[in-house]
C-alpha positions, 0 to 999 in steps of 0.5 A, a space after each residue: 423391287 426384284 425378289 432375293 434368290 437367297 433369302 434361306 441362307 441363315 446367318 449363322 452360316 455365314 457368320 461361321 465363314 468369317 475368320 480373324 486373320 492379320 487381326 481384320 475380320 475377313 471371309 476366304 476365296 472358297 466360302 465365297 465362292 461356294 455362297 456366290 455359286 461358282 468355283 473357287 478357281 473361277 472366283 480366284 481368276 476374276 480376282 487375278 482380272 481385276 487385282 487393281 480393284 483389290 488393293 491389300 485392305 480389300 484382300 491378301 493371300 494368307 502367307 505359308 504360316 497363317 495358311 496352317 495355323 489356320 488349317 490346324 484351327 478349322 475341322 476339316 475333314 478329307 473332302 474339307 481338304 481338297 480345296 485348301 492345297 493353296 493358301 486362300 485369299 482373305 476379303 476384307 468387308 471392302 472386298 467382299 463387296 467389290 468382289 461382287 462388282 467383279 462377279 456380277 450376278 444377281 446371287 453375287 449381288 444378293 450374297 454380297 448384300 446378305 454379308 455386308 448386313 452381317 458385317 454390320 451387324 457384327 460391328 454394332 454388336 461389338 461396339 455394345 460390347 465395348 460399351 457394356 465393358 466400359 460399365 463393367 470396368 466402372 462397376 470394378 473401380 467403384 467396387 474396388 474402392 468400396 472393398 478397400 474401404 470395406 477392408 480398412 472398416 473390417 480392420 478397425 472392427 477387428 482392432 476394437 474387438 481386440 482392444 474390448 477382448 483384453 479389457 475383459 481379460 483385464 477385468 476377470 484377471 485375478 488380483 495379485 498384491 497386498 490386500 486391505 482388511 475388508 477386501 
């Protein structure tokens, strides 16, 4: 079993390269580029070679409007800038990994698997999450009955204090009327 060459890339850096545009989790030409170690322009043009393999739910180019939306959403600083004159292209998981098909070299394939763990990951954690929403929502309605019957109890209590309050009244009032000899 070879070695990986790239061991050191932290995964919180390349978790930060991966963006949610057109509600699909996805990674853009540049990032990869950068974590593959060639130029975007290179990366873009063996794209172009190979387009049959990168059908839309492997990769799209952002349209005009999601470019800067997008752009507006990412701190960028001037030198940030010099490679987002065009709209980038946005790999799915899928094309992540045929994206490292077409690249083929060993940082490619090391960078391509390193993602696709992540992707996984990210996956695994977000189905906890839904998992643990579904107990949360549970505890809610079983809350939410156990309140309203919380309520209704408080009602009553308030009702028999009321009653029990005008009793006493009742009882501490002043009599008012005839009075019978002796009283």
């Amino acid at each position: 079993m070879t070695k990986s060459i790239l061991p050191t890339i932290p995964d919180e850096i390349i978790i930060n390269k991966i963006y949610l545009i057109r509600e699909q989790k996805v990674m853009i030409d540049r990032d990869l580029a950068e974590l593959y170690g060639v130029e975007t322009k290179r990366l873009k043009e063996a794209v172009k070679r190979n387009i049959d393999r990168f059908p839309e739910d492997f990769m799209f180019e952002m349209t005009k409007e999601e470019f800067e939306i997008w752009r507006s959403q990412i701190a960028t600083s001037k030198s940030d800038m010099i490679g987002l004159r065009y709209a980038p292209f946005c790999f799915t998981e899928q094309g992540v990994t045929m994206l490292s098909c077409v690249l083929n070299s060993k940082r490619a394939i090391d960078v391509n698997i390193k993602v696709i763990r992540i992707f996984t990951k990210m996956r695994i954690m977000l189905s906890t999450h839904q998992e643990i929403l579904k107990k949360f929502e549970q505890v809610d309605s079983k809350l939410s009955f156990h309140d309203d019957q919380f309520m209704l109890l408080f009602e009553y209590i308030k009702q028999f204090e009321e009653a029990k309050q005008q009793q006493l009244e009742q009882a501490n009032r002043k009599k008012i009327g005839y009075r019978k000899s002796g009283e």
